[in-house]
N, C-alpha and C positions, 0 to 999 in steps of 0.2 A: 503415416499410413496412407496410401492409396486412396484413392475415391472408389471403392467398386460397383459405384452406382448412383448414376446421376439422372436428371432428366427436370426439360425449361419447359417451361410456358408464356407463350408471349399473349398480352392485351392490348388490342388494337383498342381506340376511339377515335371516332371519324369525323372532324371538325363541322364539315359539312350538313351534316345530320343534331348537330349537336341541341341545336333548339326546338328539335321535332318531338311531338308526342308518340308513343306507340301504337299501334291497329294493333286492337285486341281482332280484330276481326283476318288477323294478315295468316294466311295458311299457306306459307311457301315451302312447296314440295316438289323435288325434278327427281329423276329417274337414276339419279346419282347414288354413290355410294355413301352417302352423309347419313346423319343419325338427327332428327328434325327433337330437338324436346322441346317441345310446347310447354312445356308445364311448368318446368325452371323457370318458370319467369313466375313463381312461386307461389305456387302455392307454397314456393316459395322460395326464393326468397332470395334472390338477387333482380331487384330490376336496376335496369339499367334505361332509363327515361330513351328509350328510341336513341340512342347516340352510335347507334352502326357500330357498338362495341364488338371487337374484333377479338375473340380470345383465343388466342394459336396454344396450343400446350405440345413443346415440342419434350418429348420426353426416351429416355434409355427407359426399355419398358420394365415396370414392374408397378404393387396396387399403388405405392404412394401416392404415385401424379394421376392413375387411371384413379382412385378414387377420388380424387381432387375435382378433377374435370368433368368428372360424370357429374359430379353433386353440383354444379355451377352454370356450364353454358352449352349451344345447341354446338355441336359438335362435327369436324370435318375430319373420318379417320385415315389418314394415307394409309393406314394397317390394313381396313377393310378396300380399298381403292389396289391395292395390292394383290387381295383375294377376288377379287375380280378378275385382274388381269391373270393371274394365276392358281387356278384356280384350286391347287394339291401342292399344300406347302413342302419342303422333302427334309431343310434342316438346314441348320446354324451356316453354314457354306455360304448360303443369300445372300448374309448379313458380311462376309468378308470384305475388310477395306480394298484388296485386292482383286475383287470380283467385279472386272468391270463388266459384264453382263447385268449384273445385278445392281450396279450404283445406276445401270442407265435406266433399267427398270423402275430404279426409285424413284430417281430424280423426275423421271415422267410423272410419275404418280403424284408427289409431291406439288409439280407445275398444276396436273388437274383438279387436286381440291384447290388449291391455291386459285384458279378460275373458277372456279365455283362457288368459292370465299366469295368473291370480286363480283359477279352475280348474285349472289345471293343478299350482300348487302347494298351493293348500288342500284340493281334492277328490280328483285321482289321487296326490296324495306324489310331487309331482315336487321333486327336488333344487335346480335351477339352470336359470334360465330369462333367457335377451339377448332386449332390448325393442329389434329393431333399427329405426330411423327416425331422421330428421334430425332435429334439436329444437335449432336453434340461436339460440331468444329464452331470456329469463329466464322467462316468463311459463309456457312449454310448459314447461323445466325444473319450473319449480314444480307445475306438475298432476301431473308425475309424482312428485314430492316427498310432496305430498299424499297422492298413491295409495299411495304406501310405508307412510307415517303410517299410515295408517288403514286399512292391513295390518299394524301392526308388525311393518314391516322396520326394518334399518337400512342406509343409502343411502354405497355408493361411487361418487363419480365417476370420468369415465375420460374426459379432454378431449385431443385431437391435436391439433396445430397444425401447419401447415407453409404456410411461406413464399416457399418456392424453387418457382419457376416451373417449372423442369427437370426438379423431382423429381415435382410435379404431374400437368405431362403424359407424363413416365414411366408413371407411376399409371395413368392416365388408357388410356392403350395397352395395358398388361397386363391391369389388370382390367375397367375397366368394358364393353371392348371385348367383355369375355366375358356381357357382363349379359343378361337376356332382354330389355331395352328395345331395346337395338342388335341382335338377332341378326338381322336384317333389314337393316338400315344399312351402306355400305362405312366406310371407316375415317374416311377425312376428314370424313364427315356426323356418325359418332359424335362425333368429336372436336371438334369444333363446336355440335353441340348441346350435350353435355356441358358443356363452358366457359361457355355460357351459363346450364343449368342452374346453374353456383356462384356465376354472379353474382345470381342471385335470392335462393340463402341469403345471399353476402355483404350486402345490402343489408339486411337485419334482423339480422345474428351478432350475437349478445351473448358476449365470454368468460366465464368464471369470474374473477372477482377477487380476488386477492389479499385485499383487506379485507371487499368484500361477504360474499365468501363462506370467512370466512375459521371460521366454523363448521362446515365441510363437510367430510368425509373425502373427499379429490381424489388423484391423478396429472394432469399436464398432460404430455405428450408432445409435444416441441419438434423438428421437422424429421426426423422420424421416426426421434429417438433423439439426436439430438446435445447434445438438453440435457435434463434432466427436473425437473418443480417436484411434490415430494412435500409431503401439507396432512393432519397428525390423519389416522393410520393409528391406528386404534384396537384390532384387534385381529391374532390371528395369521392367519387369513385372508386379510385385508384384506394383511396385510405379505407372504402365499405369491400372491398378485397382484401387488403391485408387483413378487416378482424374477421372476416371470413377466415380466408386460409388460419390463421391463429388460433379458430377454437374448433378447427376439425381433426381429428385423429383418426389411427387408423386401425386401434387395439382393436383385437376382437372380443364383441361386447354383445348384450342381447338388450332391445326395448322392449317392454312390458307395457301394453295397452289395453286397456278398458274400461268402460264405462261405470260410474256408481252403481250400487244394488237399486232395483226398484224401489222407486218415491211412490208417496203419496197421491202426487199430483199427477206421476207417471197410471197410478190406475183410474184416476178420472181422466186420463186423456188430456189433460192441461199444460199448456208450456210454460217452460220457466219456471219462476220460484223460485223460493227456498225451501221444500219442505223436507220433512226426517223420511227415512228410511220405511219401508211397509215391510211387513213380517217375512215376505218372501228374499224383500232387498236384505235383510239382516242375515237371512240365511245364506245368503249370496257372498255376502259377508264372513261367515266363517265357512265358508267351502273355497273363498277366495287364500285365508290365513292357510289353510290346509295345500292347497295347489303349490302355494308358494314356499311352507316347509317342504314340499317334498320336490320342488326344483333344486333343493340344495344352493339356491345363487351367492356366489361370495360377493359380497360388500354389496350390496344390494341399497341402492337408495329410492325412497321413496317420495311421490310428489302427489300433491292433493292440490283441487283449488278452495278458496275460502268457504264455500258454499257446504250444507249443512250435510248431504247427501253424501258427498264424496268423504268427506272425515270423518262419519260414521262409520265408513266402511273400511277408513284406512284402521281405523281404532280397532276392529278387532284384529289386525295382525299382529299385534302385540311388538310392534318394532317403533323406530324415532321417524317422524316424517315432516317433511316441509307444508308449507301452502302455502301456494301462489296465484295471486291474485288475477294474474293474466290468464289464468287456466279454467276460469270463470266462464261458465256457459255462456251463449251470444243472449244481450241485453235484446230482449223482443220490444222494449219501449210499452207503448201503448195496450199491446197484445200481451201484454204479461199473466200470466197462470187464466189463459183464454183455450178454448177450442178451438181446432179450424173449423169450425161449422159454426161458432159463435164469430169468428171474424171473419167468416165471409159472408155472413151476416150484417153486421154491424159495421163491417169497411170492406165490401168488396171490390173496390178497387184497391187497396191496398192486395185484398187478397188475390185478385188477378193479375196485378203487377208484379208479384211476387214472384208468380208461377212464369212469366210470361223468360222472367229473369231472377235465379235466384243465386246468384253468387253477390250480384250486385243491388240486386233491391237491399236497403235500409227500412228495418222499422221506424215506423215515427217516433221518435224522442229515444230508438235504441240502435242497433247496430245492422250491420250487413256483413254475409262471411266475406266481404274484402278488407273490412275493420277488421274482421276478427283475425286475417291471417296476419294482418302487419302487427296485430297485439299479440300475437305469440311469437312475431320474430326470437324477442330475449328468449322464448322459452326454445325454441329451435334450437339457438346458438347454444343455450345452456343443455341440451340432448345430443347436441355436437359431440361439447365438453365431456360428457358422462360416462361410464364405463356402463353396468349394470343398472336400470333404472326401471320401477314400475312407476307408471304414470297413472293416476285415478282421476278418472276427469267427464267429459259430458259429451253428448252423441257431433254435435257441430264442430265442437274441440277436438274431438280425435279425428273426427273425419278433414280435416285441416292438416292435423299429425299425420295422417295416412298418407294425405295428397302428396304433401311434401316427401316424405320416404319412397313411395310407389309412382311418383311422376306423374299425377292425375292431371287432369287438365281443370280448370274453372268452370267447366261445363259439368263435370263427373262430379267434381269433390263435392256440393252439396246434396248429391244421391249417391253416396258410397253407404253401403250397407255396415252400420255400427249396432251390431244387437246386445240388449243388456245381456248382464249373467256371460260373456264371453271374454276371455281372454285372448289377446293377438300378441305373438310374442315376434319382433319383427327383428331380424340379423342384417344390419348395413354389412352389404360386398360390395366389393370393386366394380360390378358390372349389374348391379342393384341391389335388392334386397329380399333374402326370406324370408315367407311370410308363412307362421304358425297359428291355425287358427282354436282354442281348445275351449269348448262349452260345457262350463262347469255342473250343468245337468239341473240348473234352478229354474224352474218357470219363472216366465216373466210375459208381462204386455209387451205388443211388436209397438214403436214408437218410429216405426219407418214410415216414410209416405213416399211413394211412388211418384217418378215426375210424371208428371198432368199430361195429358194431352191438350195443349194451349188450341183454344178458337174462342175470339175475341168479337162481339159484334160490334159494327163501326160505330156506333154513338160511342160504345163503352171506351174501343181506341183510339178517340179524340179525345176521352179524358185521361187515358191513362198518357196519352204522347202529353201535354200537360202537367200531370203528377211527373213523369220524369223529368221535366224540364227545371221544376221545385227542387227534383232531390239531385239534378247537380251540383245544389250548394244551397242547402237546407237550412234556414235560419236556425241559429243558435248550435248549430252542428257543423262543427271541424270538418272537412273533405279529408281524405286519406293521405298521411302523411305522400307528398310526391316522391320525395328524394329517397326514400327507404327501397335501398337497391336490394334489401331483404326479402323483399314480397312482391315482388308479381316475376321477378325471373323463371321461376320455374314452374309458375302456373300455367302460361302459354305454350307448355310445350305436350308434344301430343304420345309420350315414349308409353309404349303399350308393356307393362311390367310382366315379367313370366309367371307373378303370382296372382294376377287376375283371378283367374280361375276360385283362388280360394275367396277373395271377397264374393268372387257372383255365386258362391256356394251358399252362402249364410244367410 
């Protein structure tokens, strides 16, 4: 059978850069047609320690490889460098190998992100940059080979394959239907042109082979995941990519987010804890059982974390559920089942350093939401995996799950608005993510806190410059794993999700 549809990804790493840490503080933005995601640097959850990783994804368009590369690294689209230049796409003819009007068009375009790759990581200290475009001869492969060369990089591939007719125009329907080329097109026009556009690249595809290229550090991606041919992974990086690529799919599936029913401690205003449920959270609890018969979800799996709040709540749906430990509210340490009014009392410089920075502040003897995101990598990777899944979990854990889906940045994700008694039902696509917000109609206390307007007088930020300088590397407490290229990738990236709107509603 035919390949009817391919599409690579190449991973640069830039030698040069390799022992450099990352600026959290780095906002590089040009007036280009690139796509900047801050945030991918994850909230979650590929980082990649400043090594000027280079991620080209040159791909025959359809969701497989666009959902791949959206969910991984800041991205350069010759597609949109295209619509630029042109600014009324007209149909499949573009894309003809014989259209030399059109290969010169490309190849222009191609050349420009391609300098702007080359700027963006050798001039502004960009981290990680996808060279998104079709490149499916040897020959184009090799320019970009070349261009790695002589940037010392070094070069990962990333080739999908898929066969199935079915899973194609699956594809085909979900994403491309959302493309800016179609947004004008009814369906059947897209869906037509489209198919012709693949048979223009089928008519030149060249694969990766096995022998030719058997020099090459690759993934091949077979029917979007049924089979995988892994080639010379050289390093760990390269191997925190393959279990990426390995536990994402592309089924379409719905996540289920929300927070336990109202606690005890939630109506004294206290954080943390363990306590049971309060009469309102119970109700919350069978209004939750009830939402979820009447979603009808097939194979629906359920996740709890250890904690006493969330299991009560899973307990009245009457179904089988997991609990996992990493789904555990963030450890406050010291400040455990406290007020903020009691700890900014009784430590406030802790409690103005908090404010001052709260992704990164650590409690004393407990955690900081940058702990917290690299402790739910496993749980990420296993929402990767999942088809159908409610998750029941707690206001800094979802709001960590949110960052990561919706591309928050480190600065957002610790004030994203998680209100109890609410369901968020969140649909991974190609080009982001759905975001359903539904409130089950249970009062509840608001457990949100607004960010502060920080003003600091000078004594107090001579002690807080001090306290920060302690919790770089805090006696008896671990620093964040570094090498976990699962967590800060897609934190630093700044992608503004189309469902905003609904979190700043809630």
């Amino acid at each position: 059978m035919s390949k009817i549809y391919s599409k690579f990804v190449f991973l640069f790493f830039s030698f040069s850069m390799y022992d450099k840490l990352p600026d959290p503080h780095c906002d590089c933005r040009t007036s280009s047609p690139r796509e900047d995601l801050h945030f991918k640097e994850a909230h979650s959850l590929l980082k990649l320690d400043r090594c000027a990783n280079q991620r080209y994804e040159l791909r025959s368009p359809t969701r497989t490889q666009t959902h791949a590369h959206t969910r991984i690294f800041t991205k350069f689209n010759v597609g949109q460098y295209r619509r630029e230049c042109l600014k009324i796409y007209k149909s499949f003819e573009f894309f003809r190998p014989d259209n030399e009007e059109g290969l010169k068009i490309r190849r222009q375009c191609a050349l420009a992100a391609l300098n702007d790759v080359r700027q963006y990581l050798s001039v502004e200290g960009g981290q990680v940059a996808v060279f998104d475009a079709t490149n499916t001869t040897r020959e184009r492969r090799g320019t970009i080979v070349k261009f790695a060369e002589q940037n010392d990089f070094k070069v990962f591939f990333v080739e999908s394959v898929c066969e199935d007719p079915d899973v194609i125009a699956q594809n085909i329907v979900q994403v491309k239907l959302g493309s800016p080329d179609y947004i004008h097109c009814n369906t059947e026009e897209a869906i037509e042109d489209f198919m012709k556009r693949i048979k223009c690249y089928e008519s030149s595809y060249q694969p990766l082979d096995e022998a030719l290229d058997r020099d090459l550090s690759y993934i091949t991606i077979m029917d979007v995941g049924r089979r995988y041919l892994v080639n010379r992974v050289l390093d760990h990086i390269q191997s925190r990519i393959v279990y990426y690529l390995m536990n994402i799919h592309i089924t379409p599936r719905s996540i289920y987010l929300c927070r336990h029913g109202e606690s005890d401690l939630n109506i004294k205003g206290r954080i943390g804890g363990d306590s049971g449920l309060s009469a309102r959270g119970k109700e919350f609890a069978r209004s939750l059982m009830k939402f979820i018969q009447e979603q009808n979800i097939k194979d629906l799996k359920v996740c709890t974390s250890q904690m006493k709040r969330t299991i009560q709540t899973a307990e009245c749906l009457g179904v089988p559920y997991e609990q996992w430990k990493p789904l555990n509210e963030i450890d406050a340490g010291v400040c455990e089942e406290m007020m903020y009014e009691e700890i900014q009392e009784h430590y406030p410089l802790e409690f103005a350093l908090r404010d001052q920075d709260k992704y990164r502040y650590r409690y004393p003897k407990g955690e900081s939401y940058e702990d917290l995101v690299q402790r739910l990598e496993p749980v990420i990777m296993e929402l990767e995996r999942q088809e159908n899944v409610l998750v029941i979990c707690h206001q800094a854990v979802m709001r960590c799950l949110l960052a990561y889906f919706l591309d928050k940045s480190a600065d957002e994700l610790p004030y994203l608005k998680c209100p109890l008694h609410t369901v968020l039902k969140l649909t991974p696509m190609a080009y982001g993510c759905k975001v359903e917000s539904v409130c089950l109609s249970v009062d509840a206390v608001n457990t949100h806190r607004d960010r502060p307007e920080v003003g600091i007088p000078g004594s107090t930020q001579m002690s807080l410059s001090r306290r920060c300088r302690q919790l770089e590397s805090p006696s008896g407490v671990s620093p964040p794993f570094q090498e976990n290229i699962l967590c800060d990738l897609r934190l630093n990236q700044d992608v503004v999700s189309e469902n905003t709107a609904c979190l700043e509603a809630m």
